[in-house]
C-alpha positions in Angstrom: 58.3 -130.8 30.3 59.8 -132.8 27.6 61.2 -136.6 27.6 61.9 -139.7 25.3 61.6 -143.3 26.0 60.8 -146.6 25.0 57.3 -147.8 24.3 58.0 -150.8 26.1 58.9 -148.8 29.1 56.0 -146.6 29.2 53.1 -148.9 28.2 54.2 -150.7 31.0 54.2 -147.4 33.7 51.3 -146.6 32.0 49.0 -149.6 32.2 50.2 -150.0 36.1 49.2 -146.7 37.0 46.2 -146.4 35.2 44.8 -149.8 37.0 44.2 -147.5 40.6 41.9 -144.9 38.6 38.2 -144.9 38.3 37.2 -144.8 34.5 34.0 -142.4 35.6 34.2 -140.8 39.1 32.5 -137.8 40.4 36.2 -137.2 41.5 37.9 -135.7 38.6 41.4 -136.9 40.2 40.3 -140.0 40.4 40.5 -140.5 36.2 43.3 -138.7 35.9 47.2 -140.0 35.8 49.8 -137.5 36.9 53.1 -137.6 35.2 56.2 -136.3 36.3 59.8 -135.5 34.3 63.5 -135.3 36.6 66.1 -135.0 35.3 69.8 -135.3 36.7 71.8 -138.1 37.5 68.3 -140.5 37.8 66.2 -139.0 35.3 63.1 -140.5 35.4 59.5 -140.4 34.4 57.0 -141.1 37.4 53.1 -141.7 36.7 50.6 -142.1 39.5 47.1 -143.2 39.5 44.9 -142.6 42.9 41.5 -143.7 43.5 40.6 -142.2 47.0 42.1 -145.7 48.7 44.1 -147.4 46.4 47.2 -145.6 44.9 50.1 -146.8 42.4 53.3 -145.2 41.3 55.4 -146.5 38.7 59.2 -145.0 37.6 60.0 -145.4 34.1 63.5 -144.5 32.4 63.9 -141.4 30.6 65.4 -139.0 28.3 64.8 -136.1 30.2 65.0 -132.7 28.2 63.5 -130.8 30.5 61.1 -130.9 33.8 57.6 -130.7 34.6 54.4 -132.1 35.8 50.7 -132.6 34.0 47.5 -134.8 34.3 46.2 -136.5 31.8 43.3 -139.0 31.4 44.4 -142.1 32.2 41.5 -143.8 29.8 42.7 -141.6 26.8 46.4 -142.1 27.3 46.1 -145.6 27.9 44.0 -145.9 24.9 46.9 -143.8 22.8 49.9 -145.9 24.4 47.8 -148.9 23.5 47.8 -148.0 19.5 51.6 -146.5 19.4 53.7 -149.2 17.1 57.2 -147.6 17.1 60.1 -148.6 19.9 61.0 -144.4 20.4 57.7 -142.1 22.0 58.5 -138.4 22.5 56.4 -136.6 24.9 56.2 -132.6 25.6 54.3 -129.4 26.0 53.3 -126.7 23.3 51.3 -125.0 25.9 50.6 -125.5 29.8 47.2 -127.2 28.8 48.6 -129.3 25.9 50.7 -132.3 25.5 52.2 -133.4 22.6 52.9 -136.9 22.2 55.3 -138.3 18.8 55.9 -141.9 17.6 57.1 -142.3 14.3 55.2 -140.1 11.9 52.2 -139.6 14.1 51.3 -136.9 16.6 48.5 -136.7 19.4 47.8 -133.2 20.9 45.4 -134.1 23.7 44.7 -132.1 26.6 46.4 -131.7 29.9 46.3 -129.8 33.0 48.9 -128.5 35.2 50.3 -131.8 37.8 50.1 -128.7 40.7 46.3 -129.5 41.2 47.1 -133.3 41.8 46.4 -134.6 45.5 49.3 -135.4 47.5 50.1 -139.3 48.0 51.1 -140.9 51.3 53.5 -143.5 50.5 54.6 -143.8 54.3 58.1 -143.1 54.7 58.9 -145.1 57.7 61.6 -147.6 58.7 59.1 -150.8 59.5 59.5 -152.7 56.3 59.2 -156.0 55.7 61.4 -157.8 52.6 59.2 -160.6 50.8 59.9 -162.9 47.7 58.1 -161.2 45.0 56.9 -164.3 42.9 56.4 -166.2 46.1 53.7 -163.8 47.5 51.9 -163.1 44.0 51.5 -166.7 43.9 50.1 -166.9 46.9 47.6 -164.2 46.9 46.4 -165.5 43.4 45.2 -168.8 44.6 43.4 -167.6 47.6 42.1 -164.4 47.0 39.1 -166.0 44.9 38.0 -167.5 48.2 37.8 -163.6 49.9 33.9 -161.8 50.4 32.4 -159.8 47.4 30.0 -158.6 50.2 31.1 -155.1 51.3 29.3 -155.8 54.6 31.6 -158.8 55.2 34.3 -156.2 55.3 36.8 -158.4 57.6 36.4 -160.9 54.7 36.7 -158.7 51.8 40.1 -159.4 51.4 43.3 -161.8 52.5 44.9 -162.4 55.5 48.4 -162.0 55.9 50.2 -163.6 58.7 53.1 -164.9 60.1 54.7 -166.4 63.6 58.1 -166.2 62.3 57.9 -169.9 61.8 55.0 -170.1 58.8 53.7 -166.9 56.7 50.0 -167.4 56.1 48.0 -165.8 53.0 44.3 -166.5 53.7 40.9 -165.5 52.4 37.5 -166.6 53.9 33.9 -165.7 52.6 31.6 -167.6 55.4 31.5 -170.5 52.7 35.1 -171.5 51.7 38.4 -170.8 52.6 41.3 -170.7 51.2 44.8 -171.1 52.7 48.4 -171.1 51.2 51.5 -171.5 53.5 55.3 -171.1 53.4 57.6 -171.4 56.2 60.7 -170.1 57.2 64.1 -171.8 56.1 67.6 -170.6 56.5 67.5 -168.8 53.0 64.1 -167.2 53.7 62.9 -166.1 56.8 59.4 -164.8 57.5 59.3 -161.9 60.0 56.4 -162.3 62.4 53.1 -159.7 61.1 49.9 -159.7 60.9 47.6 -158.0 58.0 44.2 -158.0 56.0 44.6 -156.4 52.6 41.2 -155.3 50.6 40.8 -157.5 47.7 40.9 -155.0 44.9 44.0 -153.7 46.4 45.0 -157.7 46.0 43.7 -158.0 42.5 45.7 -155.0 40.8 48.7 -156.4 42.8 48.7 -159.4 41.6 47.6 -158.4 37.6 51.0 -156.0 37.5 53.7 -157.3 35.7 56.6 -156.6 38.2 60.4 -157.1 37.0 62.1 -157.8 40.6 62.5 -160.9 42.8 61.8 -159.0 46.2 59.4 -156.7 47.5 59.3 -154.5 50.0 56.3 -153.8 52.3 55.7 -151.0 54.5 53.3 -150.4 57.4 52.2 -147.8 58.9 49.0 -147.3 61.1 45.9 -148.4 59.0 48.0 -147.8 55.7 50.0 -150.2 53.3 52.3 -150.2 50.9 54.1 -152.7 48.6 57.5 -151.4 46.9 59.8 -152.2 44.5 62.3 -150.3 42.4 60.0 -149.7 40.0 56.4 -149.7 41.2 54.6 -149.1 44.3 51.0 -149.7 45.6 49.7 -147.8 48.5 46.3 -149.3 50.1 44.6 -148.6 53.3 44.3 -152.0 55.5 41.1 -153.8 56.7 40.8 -153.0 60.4 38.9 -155.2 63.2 40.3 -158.7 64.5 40.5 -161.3 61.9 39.0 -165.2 62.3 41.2 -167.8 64.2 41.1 -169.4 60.9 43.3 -172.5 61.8 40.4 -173.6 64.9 38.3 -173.5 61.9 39.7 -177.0 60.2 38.7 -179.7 61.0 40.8 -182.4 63.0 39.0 -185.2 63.0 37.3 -186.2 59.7 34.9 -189.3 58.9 36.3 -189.7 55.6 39.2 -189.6 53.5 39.5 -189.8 50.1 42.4 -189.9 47.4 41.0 -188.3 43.7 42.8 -187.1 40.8 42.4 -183.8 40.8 41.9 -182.9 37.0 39.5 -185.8 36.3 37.6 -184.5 39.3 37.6 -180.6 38.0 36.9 -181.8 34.2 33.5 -183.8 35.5 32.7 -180.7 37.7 33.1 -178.4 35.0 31.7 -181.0 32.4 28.1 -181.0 35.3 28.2 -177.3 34.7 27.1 -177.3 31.1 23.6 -178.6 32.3 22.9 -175.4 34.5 21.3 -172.9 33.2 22.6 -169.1 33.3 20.1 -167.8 35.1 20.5 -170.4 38.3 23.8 -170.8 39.2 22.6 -171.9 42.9 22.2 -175.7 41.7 24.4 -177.6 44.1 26.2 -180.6 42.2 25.8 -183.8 44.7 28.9 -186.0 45.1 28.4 -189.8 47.0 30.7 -192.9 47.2 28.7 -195.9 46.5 31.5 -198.1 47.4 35.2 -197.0 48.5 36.5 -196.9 44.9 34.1 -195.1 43.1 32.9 -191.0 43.3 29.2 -190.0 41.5 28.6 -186.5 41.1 25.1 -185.8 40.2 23.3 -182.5 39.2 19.8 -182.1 37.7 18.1 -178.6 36.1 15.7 -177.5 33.8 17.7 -178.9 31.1 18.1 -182.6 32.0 20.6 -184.1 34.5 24.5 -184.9 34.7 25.7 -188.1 36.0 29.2 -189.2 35.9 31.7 -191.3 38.4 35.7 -191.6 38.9 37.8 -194.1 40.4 38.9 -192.7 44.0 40.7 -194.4 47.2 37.8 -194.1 50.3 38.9 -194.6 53.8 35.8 -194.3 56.6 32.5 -193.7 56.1 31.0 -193.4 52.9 29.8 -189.6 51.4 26.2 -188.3 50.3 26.7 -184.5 50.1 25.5 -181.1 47.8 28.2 -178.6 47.2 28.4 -175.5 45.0 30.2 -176.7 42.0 32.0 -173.4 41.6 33.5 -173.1 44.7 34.9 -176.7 44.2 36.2 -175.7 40.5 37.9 -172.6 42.2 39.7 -174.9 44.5 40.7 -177.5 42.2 42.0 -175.0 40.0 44.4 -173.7 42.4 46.0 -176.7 43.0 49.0 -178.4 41.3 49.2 -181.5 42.2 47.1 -184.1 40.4 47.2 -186.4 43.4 45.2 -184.6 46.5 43.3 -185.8 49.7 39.7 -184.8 50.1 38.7 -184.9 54.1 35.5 -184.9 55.0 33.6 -184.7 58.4 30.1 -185.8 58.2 26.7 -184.2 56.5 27.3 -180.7 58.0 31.3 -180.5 58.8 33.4 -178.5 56.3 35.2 -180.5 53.9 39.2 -180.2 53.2 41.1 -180.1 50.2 45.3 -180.9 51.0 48.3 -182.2 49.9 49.0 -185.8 50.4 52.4 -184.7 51.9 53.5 -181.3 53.6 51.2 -178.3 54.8 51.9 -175.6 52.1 48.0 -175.3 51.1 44.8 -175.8 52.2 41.0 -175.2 50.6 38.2 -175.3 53.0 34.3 -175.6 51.7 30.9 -176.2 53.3 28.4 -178.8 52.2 24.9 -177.3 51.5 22.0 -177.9 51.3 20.3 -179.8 48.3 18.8 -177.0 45.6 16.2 -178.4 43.5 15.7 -177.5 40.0 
């Protein structure tokens, strides 16, 4: 096996692949990357990292001199490809257990074993695919995914909701506490075929941390199995089975109280009431109240003292007294744009809404809680 490329080009293969391996697994295949040289009228250098559930292939252009396959850590060669400073890398064997890697005037001889012993990958050559704007979907699975279950025994929750009528496509993701909803609909440039899927969410996060060079994606499915395409990259997953949450009966349709803020005066007091909690007790619940219908308080007391500090808002309905987990309401804030948003509230114990003063296209859920004392 022998090939040349750009650095550019096989950082970037490289870093994608390497993002589905395990750095220490009692799986030696599960550290490894498997590289692989064609040649002929594509030639092509394809790398593949697999973690048991979560595989990714990338294709990176190549001088191909000559064939071949081999395995290679994916720690050490990232590390390497990391370091290299010149735009030219030449890669090739001396010996069936030793690659030789060139840039400039160095040279790395690292150990390598035959790509023979790699495990095969199902990438689920079927004809059910659905084409989806690339940016679009990225978008939306980084400002909901946050919102998804850590809790492996939440497992319907431990990842986002994908959905669509054919009308709207839905990306959703619910912990028992928050939940977070983003929303496009169909137009006559972009339709939304109707499916419905739940994604892990560390199938989610490398998705969404790859730096992807196309405008569309294509996404297979196939039994319990995904997998998201493009020219250049794909990422298999297995999918989340059992039924998913009617998450829509979950919102509220008749709140108490609305309320017009300013979204980054609200998140820079939130953030600001953070300071006074203490690292070791991050379940202090920050309480926000409306005195009157133009003012917000939000109050928070530890150890270390207390924070007190108030905004103008625009109240309708009944006035607020309620404890919240200050994180949570930072994550939502932070995934909003807009600096004008509505705050919906439905009593002491109703979940409260964060939305869009005009149009549907997101939605952030939370429950009030209970007062934690310091």
């Amino acid at each position: 096996m022998h090939f040349i490329c750009s650095l550019e080009e096989i950082r970037r293969g490289v870093s994608a692949a390497a993002k589905a391996t395990i750095a220490k697994s009692p799986n030696a295949m599960y550290e490894v990357l498997l590289i692989q040289a064609f040649d002929g009228e594509d030639p092509r250098v394809v790398i593949t990292g697999y973690s048991g559930d979560i595989s990714i292939e990338t294709v990176t252009p190549a001088e191909v001199r000559s064939t071949g396959s081999v395995v290679v850590s994916a720690r050490f060669l990232s590390e390497i490809i990391a370091k290299l400073d010149e735009q030219r890398v030449s890669f090739y064997l001396r010996e069936e257990t030793m690659m030789i890697i060139e840039s400039g005037q160095g040279m790395y001889n690292i150990y390598c074993e035959s790509g023979d012993i790699y495990p095969p990958v199902n990438w689920l050559e079927t004809d059910e695919v659905i084409d989806l704007p690339l940016p679009a979907m990225i978008d939306m699975i980084r400002r909901t995914l946050f919102s998804a279950s850590s809790e492996t025994v939440r497992q319907t929750f431990s990842g986002c909701f994908f959905y669509s009528d054919g009308v709207k496509f839905d990306v959703v993701g619910i912990d028992g506490f928050r939940m977070a909803l983003r929303r496009r609909r169909s137009t006559d440039e972009e339709q939304y075929p109707e499916m419905s899927f739940n994604v892990p969410g560390r199938t989610l996060r490398e998705l969404a941390s790859i730096s992807f060079r196309h405008d569309r994606m294509k996404v297979a499915l196939s039994g319990n199995r995904i997998v998201f395409a493009t020219p250049s990259i794909r990422v298999g997953s297995p999918l989340i089975s059992g039924d998913y949450i009617n998450y829509e009966s979950i919102i509220p349709q008749a709140p108490t109280t609305r309320m017009t803020v300013n979204r980054s005066e609200m998140l820079a007091a939130i953030e600001r009431s953070l300071l006074i909690v203490p690292e070791d007790n991050r379940k202090l619940n920050v309480q926000i109240s409306t005195p009157d219908n133009q003012t917000l308080i939000m109050d928070i007391a530890s150890s270390r003292g207390t924070f007190h500090e108030s905004i103008r808002v625009d109240v309708t309905g009944e006035l607020i007294n309620l404890f919240f987990n200050p994180n949570y309401i930072c994550d939502a804030l932070r995934a909003i744009d807009e600096e004008k948003i509505e705050m919906a509230f439905t009593g002491m114990v109703g979940p409260t809404v964060l939305l869009p003063l005009e149009g549907d296209g997101w939605l952030y859920l939370l429950l009030p809680l209970r007062s934690v004392q310091p």
